[in-house]
Structures are given as C-alpha cells and as structure tokens.
C-alpha positions in Angstrom: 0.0 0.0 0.0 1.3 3.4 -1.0 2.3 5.4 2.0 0.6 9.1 2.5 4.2 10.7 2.2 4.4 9.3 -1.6 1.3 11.3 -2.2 2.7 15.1 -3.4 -0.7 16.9 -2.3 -0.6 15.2 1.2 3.1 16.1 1.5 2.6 19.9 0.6 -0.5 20.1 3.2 1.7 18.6 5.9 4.7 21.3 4.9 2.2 23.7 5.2 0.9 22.6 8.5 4.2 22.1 9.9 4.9 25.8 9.2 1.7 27.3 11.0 3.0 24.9 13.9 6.7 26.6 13.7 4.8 30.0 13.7 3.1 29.4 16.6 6.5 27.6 18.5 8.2 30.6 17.1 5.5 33.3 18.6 6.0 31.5 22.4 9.9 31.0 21.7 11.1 34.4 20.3 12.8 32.7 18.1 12.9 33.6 14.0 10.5 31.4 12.1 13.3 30.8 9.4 15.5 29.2 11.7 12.9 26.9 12.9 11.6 26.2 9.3 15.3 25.6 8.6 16.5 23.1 11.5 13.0 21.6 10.7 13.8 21.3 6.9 17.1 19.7 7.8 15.5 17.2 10.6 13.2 15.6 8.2 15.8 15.9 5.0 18.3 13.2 3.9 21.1 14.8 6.8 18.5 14.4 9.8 15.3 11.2 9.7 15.1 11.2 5.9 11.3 11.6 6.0 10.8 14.0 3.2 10.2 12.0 -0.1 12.6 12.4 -2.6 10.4 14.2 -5.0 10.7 16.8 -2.7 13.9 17.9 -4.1 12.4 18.3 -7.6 10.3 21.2 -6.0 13.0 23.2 -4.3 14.6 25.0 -7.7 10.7 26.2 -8.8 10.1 27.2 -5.1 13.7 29.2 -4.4 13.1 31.1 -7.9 9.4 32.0 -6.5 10.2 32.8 -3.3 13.2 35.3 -3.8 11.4 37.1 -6.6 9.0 37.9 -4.1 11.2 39.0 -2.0 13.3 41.3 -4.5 9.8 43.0 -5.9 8.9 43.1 -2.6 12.6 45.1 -1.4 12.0 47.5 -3.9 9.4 48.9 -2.7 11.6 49.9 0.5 13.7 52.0 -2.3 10.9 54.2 -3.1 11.9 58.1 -4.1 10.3 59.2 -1.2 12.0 57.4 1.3 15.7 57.5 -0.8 15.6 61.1 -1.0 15.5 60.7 3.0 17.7 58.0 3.2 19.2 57.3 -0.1 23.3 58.5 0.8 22.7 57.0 3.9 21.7 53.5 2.1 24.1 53.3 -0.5 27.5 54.8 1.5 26.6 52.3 4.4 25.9 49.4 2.1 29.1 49.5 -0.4 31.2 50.0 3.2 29.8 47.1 4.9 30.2 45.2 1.5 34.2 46.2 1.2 34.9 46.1 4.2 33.9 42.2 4.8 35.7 41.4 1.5 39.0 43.3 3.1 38.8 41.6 6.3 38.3 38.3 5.2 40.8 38.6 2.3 43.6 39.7 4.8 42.5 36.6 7.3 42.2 33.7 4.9 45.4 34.7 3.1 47.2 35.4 6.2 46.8 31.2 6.8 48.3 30.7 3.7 45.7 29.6 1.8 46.5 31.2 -1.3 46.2 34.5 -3.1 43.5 33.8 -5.7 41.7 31.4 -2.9 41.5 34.2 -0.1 40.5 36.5 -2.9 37.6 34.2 -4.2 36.6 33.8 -0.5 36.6 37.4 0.5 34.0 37.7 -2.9 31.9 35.2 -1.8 31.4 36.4 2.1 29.7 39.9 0.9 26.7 37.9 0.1 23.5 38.2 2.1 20.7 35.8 2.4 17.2 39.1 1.6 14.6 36.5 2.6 15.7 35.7 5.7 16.2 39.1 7.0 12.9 40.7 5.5 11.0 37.4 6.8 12.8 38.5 10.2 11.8 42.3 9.6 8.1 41.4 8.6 7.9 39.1 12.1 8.7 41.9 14.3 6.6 43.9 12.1 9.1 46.7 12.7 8.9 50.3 11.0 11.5 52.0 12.7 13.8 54.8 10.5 16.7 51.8 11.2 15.1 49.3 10.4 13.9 50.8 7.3 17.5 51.6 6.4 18.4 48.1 7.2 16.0 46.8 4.2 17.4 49.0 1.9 20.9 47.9 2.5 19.9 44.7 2.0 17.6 45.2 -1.1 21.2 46.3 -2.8 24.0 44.2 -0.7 23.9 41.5 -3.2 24.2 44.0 -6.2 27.2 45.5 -4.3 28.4 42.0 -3.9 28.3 40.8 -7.7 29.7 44.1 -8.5 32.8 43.3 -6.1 33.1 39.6 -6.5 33.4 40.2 -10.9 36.1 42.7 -9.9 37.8 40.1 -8.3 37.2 37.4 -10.9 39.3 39.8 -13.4 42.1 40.1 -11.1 42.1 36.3 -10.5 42.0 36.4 -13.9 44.8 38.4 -14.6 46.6 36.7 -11.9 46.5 33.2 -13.1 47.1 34.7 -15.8 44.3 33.4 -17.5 43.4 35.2 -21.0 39.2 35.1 -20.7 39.6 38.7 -18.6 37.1 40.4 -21.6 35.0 37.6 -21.2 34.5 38.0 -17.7 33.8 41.3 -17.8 31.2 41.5 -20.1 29.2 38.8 -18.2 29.4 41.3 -15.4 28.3 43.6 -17.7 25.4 41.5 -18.5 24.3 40.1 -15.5 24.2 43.9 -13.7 23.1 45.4 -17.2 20.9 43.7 -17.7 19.2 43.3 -15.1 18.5 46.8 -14.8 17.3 47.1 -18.4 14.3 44.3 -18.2 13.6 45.3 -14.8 13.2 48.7 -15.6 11.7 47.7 -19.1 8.8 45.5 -17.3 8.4 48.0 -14.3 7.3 50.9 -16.3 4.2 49.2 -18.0 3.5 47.8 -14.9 3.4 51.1 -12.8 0.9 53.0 -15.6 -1.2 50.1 -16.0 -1.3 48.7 -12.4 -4.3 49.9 -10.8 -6.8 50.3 -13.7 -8.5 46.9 -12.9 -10.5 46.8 -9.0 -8.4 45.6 -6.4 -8.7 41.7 -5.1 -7.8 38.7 -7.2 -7.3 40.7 -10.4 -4.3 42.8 -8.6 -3.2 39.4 -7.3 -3.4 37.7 -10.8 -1.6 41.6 -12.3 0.8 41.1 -9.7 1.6 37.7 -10.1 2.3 37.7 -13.6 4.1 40.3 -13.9 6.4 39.4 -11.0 7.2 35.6 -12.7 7.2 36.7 -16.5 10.0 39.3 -14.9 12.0 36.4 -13.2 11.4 34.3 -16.5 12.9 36.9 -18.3 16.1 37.1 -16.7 16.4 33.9 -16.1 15.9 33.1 -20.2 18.6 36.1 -20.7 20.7 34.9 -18.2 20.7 37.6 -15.8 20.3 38.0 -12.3 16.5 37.6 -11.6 17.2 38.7 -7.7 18.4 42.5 -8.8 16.1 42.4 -11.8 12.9 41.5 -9.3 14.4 44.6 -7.1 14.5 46.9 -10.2 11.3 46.0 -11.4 10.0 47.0 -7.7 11.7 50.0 -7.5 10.5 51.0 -11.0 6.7 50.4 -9.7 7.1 52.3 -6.4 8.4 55.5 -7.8 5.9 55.6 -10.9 2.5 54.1 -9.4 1.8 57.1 -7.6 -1.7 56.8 -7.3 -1.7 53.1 -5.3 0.8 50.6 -3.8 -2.2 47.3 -4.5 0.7 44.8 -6.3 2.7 45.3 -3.2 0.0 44.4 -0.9 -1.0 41.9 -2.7 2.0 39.7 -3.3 2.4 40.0 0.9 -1.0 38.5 1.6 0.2 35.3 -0.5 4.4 35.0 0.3 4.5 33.5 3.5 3.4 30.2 2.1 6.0 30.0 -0.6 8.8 31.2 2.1 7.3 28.6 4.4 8.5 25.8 1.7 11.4 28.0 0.9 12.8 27.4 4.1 12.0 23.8 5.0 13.0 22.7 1.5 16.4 25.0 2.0 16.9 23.1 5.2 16.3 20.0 3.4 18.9 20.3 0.8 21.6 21.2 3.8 24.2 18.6 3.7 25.7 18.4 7.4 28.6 16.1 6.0 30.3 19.2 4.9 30.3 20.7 8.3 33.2 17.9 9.0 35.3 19.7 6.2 35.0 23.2 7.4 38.4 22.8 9.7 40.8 26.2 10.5 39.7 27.8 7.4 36.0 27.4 7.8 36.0 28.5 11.5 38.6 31.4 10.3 35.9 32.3 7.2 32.8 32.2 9.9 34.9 34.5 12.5 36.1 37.2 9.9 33.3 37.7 7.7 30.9 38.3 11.4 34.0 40.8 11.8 33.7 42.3 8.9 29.7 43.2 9.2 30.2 44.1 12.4 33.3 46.3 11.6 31.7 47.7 7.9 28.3 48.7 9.9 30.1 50.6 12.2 32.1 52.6 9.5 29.7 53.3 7.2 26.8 54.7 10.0 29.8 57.1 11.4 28.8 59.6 9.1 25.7 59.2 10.1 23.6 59.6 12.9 23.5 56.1 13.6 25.3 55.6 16.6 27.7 53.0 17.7 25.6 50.3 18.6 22.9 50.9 16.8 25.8 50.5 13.3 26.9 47.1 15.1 22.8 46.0 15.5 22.7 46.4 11.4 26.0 44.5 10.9 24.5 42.2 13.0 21.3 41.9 11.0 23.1 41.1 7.9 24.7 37.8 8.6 22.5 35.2 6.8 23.9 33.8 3.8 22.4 31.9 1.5 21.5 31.3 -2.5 23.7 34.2 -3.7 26.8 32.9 -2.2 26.5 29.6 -3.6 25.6 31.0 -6.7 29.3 33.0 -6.7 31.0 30.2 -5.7 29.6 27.8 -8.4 30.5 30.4 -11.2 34.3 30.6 -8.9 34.4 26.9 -9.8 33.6 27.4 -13.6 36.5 29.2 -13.7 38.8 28.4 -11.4 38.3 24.2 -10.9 41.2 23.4 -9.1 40.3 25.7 -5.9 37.0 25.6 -6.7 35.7 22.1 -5.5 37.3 23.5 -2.1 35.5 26.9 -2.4 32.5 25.7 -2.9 32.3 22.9 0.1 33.5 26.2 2.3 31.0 28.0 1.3 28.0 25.2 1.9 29.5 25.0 5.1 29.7 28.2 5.9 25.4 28.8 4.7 24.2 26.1 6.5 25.9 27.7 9.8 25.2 31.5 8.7 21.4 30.0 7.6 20.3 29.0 11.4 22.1 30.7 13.5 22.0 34.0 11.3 18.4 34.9 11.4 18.8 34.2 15.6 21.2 37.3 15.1 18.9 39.1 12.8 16.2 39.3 14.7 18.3 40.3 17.8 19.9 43.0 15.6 16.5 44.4 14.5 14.9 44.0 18.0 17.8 46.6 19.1 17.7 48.8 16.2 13.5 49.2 16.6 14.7 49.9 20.3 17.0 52.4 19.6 14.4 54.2 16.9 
C-alpha cells in the first residue's frame, strides 16, 4: 500500500501545516520562524530522519526562484523616491562600506593562513553575500517600522548588487593573476548580469506602474501582480541575468511611478509567507551536514572574519551618520545570513577556477548552513535593538 508521504498533495499540506505549527513555536519561543523552518527542513531531510520523499527535491529549484522574486519585488518597494531622498546617501554609503569592508577583512585573514592569493581573494568575494529573505522574513515578524530598520531593508535590497559588483572585480584580477586570457569575457558577463538586469527590470516595471491599478483591487491585482512578477524572473532567467536585482528593479520601478496606489505590493504580501514557508524547510532540506566535517581552521577562520567584517563595515559606514555606535553594530549584526547568492558566486568561482574551486565551494556550503540557522537568531536580535533604539 502506497504510503501518504508518496502522495505530493498530502506532503505539501503537511509542509504547510508544519509551518503554522513553527509559527506558533516561534510566537511563544522568540525565536525567528526561518531558523525553525530551517532546523525543521534539515531534521526531516536526507542529513536528519530522511522523512521527506525524494520528490521533494524536484520542487525546491521552482520554489527558491518563487520565493526570492517575491522577495526582491517586494525590497523594492523599501527604495521608493520618497523614502531614498530621506535615506538614499545613507543606504548606498553604508551598504558599499559594509560590503568592502567584509571582503577586506576576510581577504587579509584567509590569506594570512596561507591559503593562497587567488583562494583568499575568491573567499573574500563570496562572504559579501547576504541571504534578503531571511532578513525581511525576520523584519516582517517583528513587524518593525522603525527609520533603522527601514535603512536596514534598503541595505539589503542592494548588498547583493554591491556584492556581484565586487566579486566580478575580483574574478578579473584572478584572472589576470593566473594569468588566465578570458579577462574580456569576464567582464562582459558582469556587464550583462548587472546590465541587464537593470534594463528588463526597468523595461517591465514601467508598464507595470501606468497600467497597475486600472482593474479593482482583489484577485485581479493578485493575478496583475503575479504575472508580472514571474514573466520578470522568466525573463532574466531566459537572458541569463540575475532575476534577484532584476525582481528589485522591477519593484523599484513600480514604487516611484505608481503614484496613485501601492495594491501589487500588498498583494503579493498576503500570498508569500506560504511559498517562504516551503522555501525554508526545503532549503533546510537540501543542507548537507557532512560538509560541516570539512569546514576545519579555514572554515572557522571564514565564519569568525566575515561576522568581523559586518560588524566592523556597519560601524564605519553609519559614522557619518547619525546612527550611533551600537545601533551601526545591530545592522551588521542583522546582515549575517547567507544563502542562494553565495552559492551561486562560488559555483560560477568553480567554472573558472576548478582546481580551488571544489574547495570553495564545500567552504562555502559550510559556511550557509551555519550563517542560515544561526544568522536569522542574530537578525532578529539585531532588528529588536535597532526598533529599540528608533
């Protein structure tokens, strides 16, 4: 007799059941739903009881692409023209600081132990990733509205655009290094991927914000919305760009031109949590806790410099600023979860750089599956001080 876990509609009820479960656990607790979701995930995956069926993993590449568009569209609206011209220089200065300064930090670190110039310099690219759905999922818990916290979404809505920025840069000078001829290649990939992102976002943002709005609001917004959020992520993905920053342009495009509503916002809200709720358990799934055994000196070194640098970045960049001290430590803080964007840098690392790359990459798993539970503990503690603080 067929068991009920080999039935997929009885598997994705349970998910879903598990996660109103980890939202109430999480409510008494205090501690982030994404953690939970995630130590769930990796209970019932192939590193914990092996419960999950393994057409489970067949899901998790449609979900992830789902869930972070979402969560780009969704961060654009925090970069609104209103609330940049308030907090734009403030945004961008912090964001680019916090981003450097972890890639400087851990650059100096790994290649102090000897592991290599072109190594410690892949490394230091890979650590200015952040994981945007954990912290907004975090932010949107605590239902937080603080100035601080505000700021913190923004530097997260461009981190990661900061971060591919930095981590081509630094797959030139490997490049050039190794001395490797494909330099012109390289960068006109970068060129692409950032490019282009911000053409078709732009591109399918502008429609959007003029005709958005004409139609009543309810399950035609949702069914506006919705489209135009996946044909955006198809898209990029079919150009080969990143769909992340090209969901964020597309969001930022709508908020400044739709002056007259903010409905597709509001209405992809009322329908994330579910997909973030398989987001996370299927993420915790696909954790493979083998790989924590090959972390060693250079993974605890990685995991002890790049908290160093966020904290040490956060603190420079809100000097200016009238962020204070500890309220610049609660934002670097805030920004240590790491997830899909890293291993997304250290796969294209690999294409290019195979010897080191094998190595880079299990560092890097290693170093998300650590950053992916405990980070979002920090996160919330880091936003529960900020919203403090003001």
């Amino acid at each position: 007799m067929m068991s009920i876990l080999d039935n997929h509609l009885a598997v994705l009820g349970i998910l879903f059941l598990l996660g109103l479960i980890t939202d109430v656990i999480g409510r008494k607790t205090h501690l982030p739903r994404v953690t939970l979701l995630l130590v769930f995930g990796l209970t019932v995956g192939p590193s914990g009881l092996a419960l999950l069926p393994s057409f489970t993993q067949d899901w998790f590449p449609l979900v992830t692409n789902i869930a972070l568009l979402m969560v780009g569209f969704l961060l654009g609206e925090k970069l609104a023209g209103r609330f940049l011209k308030e907090n734009g220089r403030e945004i961008l200065i912090i964001s680019s600081i916090v981003t450097l300064i972890t890639a400087v930090i851990v650059f100096i670190g790994m290649w102090l132990l000897n592991t290599g110039l072109i190594f410690a310099l892949l490394v230091a690219g890979v650590a200015t990733a952040t994981d945007p759905a954990a912290v907004s999922e975090v932010v949107k818990e605590l239902k937080t509205k603080g100035k601080t916290t505000q700021v913190l979404l923004g530097i997260v809505a461009i981190d990661d655009a900061w971060g591919l920025l930095l981590f081509s840069f630094i797959l030139v000078l490997c490049q050039s290094v190794s001395g490797n001829p494909q330099i012109l290649d390289i960068i006109m990939h970068a060129l692409w991927d950032l490019g282009g992102a911000f053409v078709i976002g732009a591109l399918l943002g502008i429609p959007m914000a003029f005709l958005t709005g004409r139609i009543k609001s309810g399950e035609p917004t949702l069914i506006e919305a919705l489209g135009m959020v996946f044909l955006c992520g198809g898209i990029a993905q079919w150009l080969n760009v990143s769909y992340l920053l090209t969901a964020i342009v597309m969001g930022v495009t709508v908020a400044n031109l739709a002056y007259h509503h903010t409905r597709p916002f509001h209405a992809i809200e009322e329908i994330e949590w579910p997909f973030m709720v398989l987001f996370f358990i299927l993420a915790g799934a696909s954790f493979d806790v083998s790989e924590l055994a090959n972390i060693g000196v250079f993974g605890v070194a990685y995991l002890t410099l790049r908290v160093i640098g966020r904290l040490m970045g956060s603190w420079l960049g809100g000097k200016p600023f009238t962020l204070g001290t500890q309220q610049s430590m609660w934002v670097g803080l805030s920004l240590l979860p790491q997830a899909g964007v890293a291993l997304g840098l250290a796969l294209l690392a690999k294409q290019h750089f195979s010897e080191i790359g094998e190595s880079l990459l299990q560092l890097t798993i290693a170093g998300t599956i650590v950053f992916e539970i405990i980070g979002p503990i920090f996160t919330r503690i880091g936003i529960s001080r900020l919203y403090k603080s003001g």
